[in-house]
Backbone as CSV, one residue per row, in Angstrom:
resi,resn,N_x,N_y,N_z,CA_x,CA_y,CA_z,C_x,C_y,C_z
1,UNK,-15.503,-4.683,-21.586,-15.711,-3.428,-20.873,-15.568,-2.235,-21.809
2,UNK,-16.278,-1.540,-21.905,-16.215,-0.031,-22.264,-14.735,0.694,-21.815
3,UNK,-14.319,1.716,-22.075,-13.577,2.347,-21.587,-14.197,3.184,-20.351
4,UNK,-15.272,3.910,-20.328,-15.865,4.141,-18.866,-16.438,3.659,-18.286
5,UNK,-16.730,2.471,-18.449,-16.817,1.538,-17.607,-16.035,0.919,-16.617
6,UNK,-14.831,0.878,-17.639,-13.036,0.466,-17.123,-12.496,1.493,-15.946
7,UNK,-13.141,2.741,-16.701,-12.081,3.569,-15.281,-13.219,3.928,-13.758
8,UNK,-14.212,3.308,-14.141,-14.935,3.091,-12.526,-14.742,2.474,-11.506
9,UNK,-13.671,1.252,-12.552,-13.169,0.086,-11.478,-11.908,0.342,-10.830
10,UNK,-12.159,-0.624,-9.954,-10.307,-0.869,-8.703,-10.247,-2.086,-9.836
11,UNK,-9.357,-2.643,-10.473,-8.722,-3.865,-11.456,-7.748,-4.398,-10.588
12,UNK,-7.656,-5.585,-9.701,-7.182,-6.093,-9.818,-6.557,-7.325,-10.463
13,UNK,-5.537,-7.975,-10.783,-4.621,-8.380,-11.520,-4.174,-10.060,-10.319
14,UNK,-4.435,-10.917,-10.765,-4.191,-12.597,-9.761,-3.457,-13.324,-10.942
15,UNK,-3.041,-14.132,-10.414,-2.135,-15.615,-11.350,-3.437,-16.147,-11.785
16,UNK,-4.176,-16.775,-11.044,-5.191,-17.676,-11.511,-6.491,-17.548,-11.257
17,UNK,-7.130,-18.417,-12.427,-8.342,-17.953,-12.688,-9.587,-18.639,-11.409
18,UNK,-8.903,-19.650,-10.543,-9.524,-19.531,-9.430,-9.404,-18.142,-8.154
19,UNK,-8.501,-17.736,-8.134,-8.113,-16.544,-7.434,-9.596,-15.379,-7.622
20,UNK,-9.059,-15.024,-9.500,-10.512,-14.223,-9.896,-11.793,-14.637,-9.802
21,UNK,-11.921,-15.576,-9.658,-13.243,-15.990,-9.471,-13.682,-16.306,-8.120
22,UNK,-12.763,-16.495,-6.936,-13.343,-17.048,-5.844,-13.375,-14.666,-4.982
23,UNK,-12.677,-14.136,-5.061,-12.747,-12.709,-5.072,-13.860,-12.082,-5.250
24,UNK,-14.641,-12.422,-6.869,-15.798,-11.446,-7.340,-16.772,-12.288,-6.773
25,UNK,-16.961,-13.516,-6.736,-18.002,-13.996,-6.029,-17.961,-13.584,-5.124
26,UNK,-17.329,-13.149,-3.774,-17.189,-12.992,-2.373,-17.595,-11.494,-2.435
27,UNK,-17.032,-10.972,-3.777,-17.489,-9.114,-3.662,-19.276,-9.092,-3.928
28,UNK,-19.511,-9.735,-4.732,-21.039,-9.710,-5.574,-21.813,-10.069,-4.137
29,UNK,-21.604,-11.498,-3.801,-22.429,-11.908,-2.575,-22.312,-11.030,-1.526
30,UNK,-21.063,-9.702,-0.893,-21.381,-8.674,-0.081,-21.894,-8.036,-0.600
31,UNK,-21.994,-7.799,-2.109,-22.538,-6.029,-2.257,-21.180,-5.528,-2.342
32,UNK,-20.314,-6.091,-2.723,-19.211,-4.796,-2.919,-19.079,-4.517,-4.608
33,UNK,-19.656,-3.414,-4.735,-19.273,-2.957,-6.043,-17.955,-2.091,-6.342
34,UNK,-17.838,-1.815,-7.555,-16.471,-0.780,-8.228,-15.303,-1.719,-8.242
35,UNK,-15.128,-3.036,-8.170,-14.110,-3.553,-7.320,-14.250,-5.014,-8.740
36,UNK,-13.177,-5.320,-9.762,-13.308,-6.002,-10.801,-11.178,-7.192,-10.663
37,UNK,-11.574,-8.267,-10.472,-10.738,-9.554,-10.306,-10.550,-9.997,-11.634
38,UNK,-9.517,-10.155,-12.486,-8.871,-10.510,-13.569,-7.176,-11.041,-13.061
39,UNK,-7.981,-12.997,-13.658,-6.816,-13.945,-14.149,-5.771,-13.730,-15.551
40,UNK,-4.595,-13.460,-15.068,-3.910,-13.216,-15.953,-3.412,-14.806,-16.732
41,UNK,-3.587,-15.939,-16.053,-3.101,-17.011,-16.619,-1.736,-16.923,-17.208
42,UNK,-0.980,-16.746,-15.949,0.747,-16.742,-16.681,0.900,-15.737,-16.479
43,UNK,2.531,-15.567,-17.241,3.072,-14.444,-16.851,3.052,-13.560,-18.477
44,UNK,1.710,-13.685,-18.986,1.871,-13.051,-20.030,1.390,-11.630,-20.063
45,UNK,1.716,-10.585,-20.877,1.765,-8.977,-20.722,0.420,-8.637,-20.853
46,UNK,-0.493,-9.058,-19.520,-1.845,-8.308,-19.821,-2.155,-6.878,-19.010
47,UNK,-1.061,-6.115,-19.015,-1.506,-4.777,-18.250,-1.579,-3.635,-19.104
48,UNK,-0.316,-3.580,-19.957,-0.792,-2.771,-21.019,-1.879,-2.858,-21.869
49,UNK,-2.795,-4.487,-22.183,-3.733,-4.416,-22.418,-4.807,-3.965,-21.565
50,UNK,-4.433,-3.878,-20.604,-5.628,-2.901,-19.776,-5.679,-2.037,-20.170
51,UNK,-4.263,-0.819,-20.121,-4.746,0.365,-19.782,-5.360,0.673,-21.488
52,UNK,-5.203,0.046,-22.414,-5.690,-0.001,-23.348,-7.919,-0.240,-23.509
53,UNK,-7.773,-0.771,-22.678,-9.333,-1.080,-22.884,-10.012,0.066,-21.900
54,UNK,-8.762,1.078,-21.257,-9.516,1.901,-20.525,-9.463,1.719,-18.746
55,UNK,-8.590,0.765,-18.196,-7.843,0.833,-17.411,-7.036,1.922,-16.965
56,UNK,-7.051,2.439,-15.509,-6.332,3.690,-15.090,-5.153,3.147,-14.326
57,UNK,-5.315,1.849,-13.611,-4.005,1.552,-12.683,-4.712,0.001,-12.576
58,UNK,-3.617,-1.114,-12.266,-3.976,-2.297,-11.566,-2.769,-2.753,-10.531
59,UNK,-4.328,-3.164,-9.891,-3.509,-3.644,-8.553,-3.081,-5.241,-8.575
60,UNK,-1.758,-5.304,-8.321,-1.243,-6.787,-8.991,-1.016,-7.657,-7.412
61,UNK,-1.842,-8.815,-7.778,-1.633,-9.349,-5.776,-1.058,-10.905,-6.624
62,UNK,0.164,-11.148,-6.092,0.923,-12.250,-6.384,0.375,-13.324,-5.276
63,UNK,0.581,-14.509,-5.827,0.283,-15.551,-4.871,1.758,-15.419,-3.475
64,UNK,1.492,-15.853,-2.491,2.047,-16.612,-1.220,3.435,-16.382,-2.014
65,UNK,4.631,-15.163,-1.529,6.040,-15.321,-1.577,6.699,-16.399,-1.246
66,UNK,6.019,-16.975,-0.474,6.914,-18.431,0.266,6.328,-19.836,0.008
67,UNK,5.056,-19.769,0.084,4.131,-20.858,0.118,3.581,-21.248,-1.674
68,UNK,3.613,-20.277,-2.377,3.329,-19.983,-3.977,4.274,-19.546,-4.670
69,UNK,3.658,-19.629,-6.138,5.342,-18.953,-7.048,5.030,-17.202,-7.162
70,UNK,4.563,-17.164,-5.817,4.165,-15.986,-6.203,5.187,-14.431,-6.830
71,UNK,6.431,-14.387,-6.389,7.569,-13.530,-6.989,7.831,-13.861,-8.436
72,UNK,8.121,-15.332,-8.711,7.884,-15.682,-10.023,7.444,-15.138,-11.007
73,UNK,5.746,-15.196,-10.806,4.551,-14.576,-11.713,4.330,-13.125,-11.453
74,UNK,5.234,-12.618,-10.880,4.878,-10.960,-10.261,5.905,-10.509,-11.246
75,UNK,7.426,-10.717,-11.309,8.447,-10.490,-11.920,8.148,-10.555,-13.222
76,UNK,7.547,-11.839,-13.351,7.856,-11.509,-14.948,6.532,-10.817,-15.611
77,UNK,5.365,-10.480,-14.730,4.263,-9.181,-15.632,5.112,-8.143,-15.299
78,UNK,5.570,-7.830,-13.972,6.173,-6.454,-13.663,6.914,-6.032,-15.294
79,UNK,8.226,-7.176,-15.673,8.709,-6.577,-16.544,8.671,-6.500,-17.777
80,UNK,7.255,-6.937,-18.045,6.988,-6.719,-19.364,5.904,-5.827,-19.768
81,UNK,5.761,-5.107,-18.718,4.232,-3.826,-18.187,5.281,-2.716,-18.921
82,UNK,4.506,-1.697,-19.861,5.504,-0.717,-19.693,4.804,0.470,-19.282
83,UNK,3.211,0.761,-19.636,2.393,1.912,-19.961,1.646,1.770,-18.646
84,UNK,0.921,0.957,-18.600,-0.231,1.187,-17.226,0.453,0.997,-15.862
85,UNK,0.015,2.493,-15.165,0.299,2.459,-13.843,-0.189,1.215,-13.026
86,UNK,1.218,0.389,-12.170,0.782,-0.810,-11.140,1.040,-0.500,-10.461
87,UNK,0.380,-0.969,-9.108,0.743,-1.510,-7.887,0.668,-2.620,-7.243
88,UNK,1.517,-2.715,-6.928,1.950,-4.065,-6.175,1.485,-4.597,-4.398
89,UNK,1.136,-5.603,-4.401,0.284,-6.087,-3.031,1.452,-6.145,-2.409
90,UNK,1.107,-5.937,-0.826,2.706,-6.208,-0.066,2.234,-6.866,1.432
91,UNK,1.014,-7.063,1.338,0.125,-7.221,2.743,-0.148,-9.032,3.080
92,UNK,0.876,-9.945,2.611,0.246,-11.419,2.550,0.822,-11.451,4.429
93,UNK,1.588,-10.363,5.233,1.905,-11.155,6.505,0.735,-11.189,7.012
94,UNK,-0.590,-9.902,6.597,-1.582,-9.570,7.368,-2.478,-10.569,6.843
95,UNK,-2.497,-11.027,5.517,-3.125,-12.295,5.378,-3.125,-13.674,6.336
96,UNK,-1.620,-13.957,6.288,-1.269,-14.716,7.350,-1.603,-14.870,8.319
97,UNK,-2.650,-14.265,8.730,-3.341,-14.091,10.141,-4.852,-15.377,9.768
98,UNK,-4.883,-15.495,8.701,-5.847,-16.350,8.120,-5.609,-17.994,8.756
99,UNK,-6.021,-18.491,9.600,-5.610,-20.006,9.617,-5.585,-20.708,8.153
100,UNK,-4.701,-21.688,8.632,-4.844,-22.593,7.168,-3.182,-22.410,5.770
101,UNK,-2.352,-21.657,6.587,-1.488,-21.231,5.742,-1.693,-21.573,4.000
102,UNK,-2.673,-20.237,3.735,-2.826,-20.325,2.450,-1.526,-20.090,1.156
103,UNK,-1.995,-19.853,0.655,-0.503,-19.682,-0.749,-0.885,-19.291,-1.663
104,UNK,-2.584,-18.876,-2.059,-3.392,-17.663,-2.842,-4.979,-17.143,-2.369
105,UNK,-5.117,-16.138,-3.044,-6.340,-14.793,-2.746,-7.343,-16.410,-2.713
106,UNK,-7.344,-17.818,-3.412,-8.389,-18.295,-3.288,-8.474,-19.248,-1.875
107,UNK,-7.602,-19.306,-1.731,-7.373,-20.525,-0.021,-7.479,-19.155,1.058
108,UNK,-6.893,-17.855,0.252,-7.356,-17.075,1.915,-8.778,-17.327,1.848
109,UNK,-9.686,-16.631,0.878,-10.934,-17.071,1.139,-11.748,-18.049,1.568
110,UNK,-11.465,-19.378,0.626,-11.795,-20.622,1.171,-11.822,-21.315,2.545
111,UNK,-10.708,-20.600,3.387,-10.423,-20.983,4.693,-11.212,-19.827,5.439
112,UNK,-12.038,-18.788,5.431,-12.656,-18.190,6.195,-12.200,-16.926,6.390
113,UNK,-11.320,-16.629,5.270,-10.775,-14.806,5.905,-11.528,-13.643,4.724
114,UNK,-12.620,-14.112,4.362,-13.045,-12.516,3.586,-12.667,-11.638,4.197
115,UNK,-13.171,-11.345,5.754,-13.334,-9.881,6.296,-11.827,-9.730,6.408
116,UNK,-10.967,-10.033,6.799,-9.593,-9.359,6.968,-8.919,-9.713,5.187
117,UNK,-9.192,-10.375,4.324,-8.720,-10.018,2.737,-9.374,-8.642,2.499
118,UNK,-10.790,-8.381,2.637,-11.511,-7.166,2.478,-10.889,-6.087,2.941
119,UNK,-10.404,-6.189,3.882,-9.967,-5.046,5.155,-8.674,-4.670,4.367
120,UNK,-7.770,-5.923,4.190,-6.314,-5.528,3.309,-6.498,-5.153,1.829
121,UNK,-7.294,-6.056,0.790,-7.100,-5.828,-0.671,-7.792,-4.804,-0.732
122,UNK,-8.820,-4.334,-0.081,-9.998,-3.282,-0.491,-9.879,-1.870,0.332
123,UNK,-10.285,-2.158,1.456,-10.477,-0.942,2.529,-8.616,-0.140,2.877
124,UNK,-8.104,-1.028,2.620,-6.876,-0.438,3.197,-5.509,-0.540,2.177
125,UNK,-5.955,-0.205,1.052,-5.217,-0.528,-0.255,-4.418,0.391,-0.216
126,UNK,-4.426,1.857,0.113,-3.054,2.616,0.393,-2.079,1.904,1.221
127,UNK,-2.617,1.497,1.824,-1.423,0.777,2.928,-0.769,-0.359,2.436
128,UNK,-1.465,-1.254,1.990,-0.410,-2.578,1.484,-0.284,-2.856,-0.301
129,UNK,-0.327,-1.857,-1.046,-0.170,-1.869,-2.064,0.930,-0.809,-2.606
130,UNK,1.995,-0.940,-2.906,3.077,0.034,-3.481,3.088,0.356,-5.114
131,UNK,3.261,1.754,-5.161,4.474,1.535,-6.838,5.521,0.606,-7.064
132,UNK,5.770,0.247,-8.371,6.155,-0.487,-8.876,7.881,-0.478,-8.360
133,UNK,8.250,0.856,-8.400,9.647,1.171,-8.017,9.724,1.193,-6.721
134,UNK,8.863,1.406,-5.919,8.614,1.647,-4.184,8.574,-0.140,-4.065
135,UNK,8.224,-1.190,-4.828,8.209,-2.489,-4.180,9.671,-3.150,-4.318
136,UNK,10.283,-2.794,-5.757,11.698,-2.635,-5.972,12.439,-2.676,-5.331
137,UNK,12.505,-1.735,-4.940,13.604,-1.141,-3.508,13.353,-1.780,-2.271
138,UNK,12.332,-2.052,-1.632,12.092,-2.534,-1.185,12.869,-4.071,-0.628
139,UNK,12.631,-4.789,-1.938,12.995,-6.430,-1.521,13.936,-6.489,-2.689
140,UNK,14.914,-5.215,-2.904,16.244,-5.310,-2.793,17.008,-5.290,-1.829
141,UNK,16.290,-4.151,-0.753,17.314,-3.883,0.204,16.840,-4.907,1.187
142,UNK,15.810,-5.484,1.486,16.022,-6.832,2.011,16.881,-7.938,1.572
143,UNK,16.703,-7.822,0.515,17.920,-9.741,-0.035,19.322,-9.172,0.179
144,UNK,19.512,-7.443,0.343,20.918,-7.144,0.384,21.126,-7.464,1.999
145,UNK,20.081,-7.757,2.784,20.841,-7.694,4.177,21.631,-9.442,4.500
146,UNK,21.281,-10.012,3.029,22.118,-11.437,3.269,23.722,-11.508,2.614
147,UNK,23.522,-9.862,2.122,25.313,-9.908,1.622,26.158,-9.226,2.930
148,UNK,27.440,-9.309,2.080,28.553,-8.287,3.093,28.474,-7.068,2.603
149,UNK,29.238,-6.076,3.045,29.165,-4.847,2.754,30.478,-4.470,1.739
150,UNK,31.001,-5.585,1.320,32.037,-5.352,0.638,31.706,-6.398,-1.112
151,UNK,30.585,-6.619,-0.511,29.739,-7.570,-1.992,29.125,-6.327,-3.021
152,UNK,29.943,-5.647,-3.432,29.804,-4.833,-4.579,28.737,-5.126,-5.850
153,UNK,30.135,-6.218,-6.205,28.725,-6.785,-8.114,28.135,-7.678,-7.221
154,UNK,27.752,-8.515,-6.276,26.180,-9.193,-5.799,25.060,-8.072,-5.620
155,UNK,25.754,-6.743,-4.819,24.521,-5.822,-4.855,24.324,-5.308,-6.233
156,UNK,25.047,-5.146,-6.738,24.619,-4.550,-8.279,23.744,-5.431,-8.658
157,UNK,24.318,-5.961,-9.084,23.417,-7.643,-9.574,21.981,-7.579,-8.816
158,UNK,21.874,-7.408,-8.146,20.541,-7.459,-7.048,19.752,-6.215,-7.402
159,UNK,20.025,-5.272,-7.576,19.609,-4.003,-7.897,19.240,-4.094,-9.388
160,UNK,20.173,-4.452,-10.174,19.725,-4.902,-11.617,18.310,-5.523,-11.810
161,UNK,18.788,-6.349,-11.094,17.436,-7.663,-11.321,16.089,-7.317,-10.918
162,UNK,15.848,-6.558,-9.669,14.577,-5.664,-9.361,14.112,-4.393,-9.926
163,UNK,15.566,-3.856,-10.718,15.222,-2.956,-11.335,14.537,-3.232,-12.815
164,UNK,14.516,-4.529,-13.370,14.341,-4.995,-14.657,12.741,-4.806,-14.482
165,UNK,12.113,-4.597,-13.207,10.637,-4.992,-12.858,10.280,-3.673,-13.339
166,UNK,10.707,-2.398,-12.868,10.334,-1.025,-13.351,10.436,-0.777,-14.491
167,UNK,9.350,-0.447,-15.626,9.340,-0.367,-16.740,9.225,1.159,-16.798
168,UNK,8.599,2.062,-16.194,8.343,3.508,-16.416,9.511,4.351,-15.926
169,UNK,10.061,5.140,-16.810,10.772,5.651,-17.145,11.425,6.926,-15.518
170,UNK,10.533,7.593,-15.484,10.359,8.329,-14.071,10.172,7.404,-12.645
171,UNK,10.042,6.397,-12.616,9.887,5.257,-11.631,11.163,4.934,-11.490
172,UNK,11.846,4.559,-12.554,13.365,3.836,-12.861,14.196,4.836,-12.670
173,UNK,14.458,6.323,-12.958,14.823,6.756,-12.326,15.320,6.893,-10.554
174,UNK,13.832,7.136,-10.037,13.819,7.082,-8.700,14.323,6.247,-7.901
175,UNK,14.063,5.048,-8.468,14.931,3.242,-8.329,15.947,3.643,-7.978
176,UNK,16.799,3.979,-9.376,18.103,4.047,-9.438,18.857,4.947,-8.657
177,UNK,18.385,5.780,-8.467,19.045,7.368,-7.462,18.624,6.954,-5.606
178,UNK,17.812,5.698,-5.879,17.622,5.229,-4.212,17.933,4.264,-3.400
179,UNK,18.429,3.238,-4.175,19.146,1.759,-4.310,20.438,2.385,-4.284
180,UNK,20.857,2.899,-4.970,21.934,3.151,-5.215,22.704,4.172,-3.931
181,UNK,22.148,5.150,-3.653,22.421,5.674,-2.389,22.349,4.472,-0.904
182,UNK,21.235,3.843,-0.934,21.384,2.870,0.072,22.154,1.924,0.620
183,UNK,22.432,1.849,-0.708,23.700,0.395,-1.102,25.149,0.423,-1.348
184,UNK,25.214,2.084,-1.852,26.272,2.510,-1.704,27.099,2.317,-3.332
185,UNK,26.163,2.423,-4.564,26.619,2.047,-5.470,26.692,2.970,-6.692
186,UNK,26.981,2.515,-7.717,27.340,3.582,-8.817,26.041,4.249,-10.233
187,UNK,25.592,4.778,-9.784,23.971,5.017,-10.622,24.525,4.509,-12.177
188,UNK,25.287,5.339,-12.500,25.244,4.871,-14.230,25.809,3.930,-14.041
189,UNK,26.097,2.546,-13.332,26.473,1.765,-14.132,25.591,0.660,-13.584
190,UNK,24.801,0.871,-12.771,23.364,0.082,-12.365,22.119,0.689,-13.827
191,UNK,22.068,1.632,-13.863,21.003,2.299,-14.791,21.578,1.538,-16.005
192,UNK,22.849,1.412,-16.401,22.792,0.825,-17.628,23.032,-0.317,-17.890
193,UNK,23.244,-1.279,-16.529,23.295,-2.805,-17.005,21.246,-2.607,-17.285
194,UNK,20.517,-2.051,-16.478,18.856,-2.124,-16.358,18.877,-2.172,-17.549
195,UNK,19.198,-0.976,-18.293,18.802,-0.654,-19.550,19.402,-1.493,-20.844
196,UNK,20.306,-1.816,-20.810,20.801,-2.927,-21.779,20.242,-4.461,-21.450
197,UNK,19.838,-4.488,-20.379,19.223,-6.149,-19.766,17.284,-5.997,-20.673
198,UNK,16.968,-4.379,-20.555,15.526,-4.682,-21.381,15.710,-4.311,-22.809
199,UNK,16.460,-4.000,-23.399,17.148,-3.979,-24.616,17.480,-5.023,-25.285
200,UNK,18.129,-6.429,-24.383,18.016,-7.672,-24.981,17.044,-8.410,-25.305
């Protein structure tokens, strides 16, 4: 890709290279243009090589939280992204509406749900796609509703570990000043286990 070529597109970002490929076929055969599916194969650091080839943002859709490794392979690009703006998919319950309990972008398709994948990955991408620090917080303060309120270092610890996903500097901030109010915890000393944990 060109570099203006690159910033015409929506980029999304899949585990596997069936994922990308069963997506652009389904876009090409509607007619949906602007709209470009890239297999990362692993959890290796291909986002900063985006924004490098001219990439403006990618949208990162993890396989099936429950059914796939999908947190797995999300975690570990999240934290090795540092430069290109991501967002993160958050819409697999509305997938779930798909018979067939799939577990990636290629079994939703395969089983018959283009129009409602379309409706979520494409048409309605403000809605189920977050910042990187907005997904953070998020499914921290969910895994915190399985502690007590007197589980101090488990919430730290928990906050750490989602915070390791935010690589941008002004993002990690926001993390930290919002987790931390929620949870009831100590900013500098969450901000600096983060920061000494990507330091190692």
């Amino acid at each position: 890709l060109e570099p203006s070529d690159a910033r015409a597109l929506r980029v999304y970002v899949v585990e596997g290279e069936n994922d990308a490929i069963s997506m652009q076929e389904r876009w090409l055969s509607n007619g949906v243009t602007g709209c470009l599916a890239i297999a990362s194969n692993g959890s290796n650091n291909t986002l900063d090589a985006l924004q490098a080839a001219g990439v403006e943002a990618a949208y990162v859709i993890s396989d099936h939280p429950l059914r796939g490794r999908g947190e797995v392979w999300l975690r570990g690009m999240l934290s090795t992204a540092s430069e290109l703006p991501t967002l993160v998919f958050r819409g697999w319950r509305e997938l779930d509406t798909v018979p067939g309990m799939a577990k990636d972008p290629d079994e939703v398709l395969a089983h018959g749900g283009y129009d409602v994948f379309q409706r979520v990955v494409v048409s309605e991408v403000d809605k189920w796609f977050a910042p990187v620090d907005v997904w953070a917080l998020d499914r921290t303060l969910e895994e915190a509703t399985l502690l007590g309120p007197d589980d101090v270092r488990e919430k730290t610890a928990l906050a750490v570990s989602f915070g390791e996903c935010v690589r941008n500097a002004a993002q990690l901030s926001q993390f930290v000043d919002r987790v931390c109010q929620r949870l009831t915890l100590t900013p500098a000393i969450v901000r600096g286990l983060i920061v000494r944990s990507k330091d190692d």
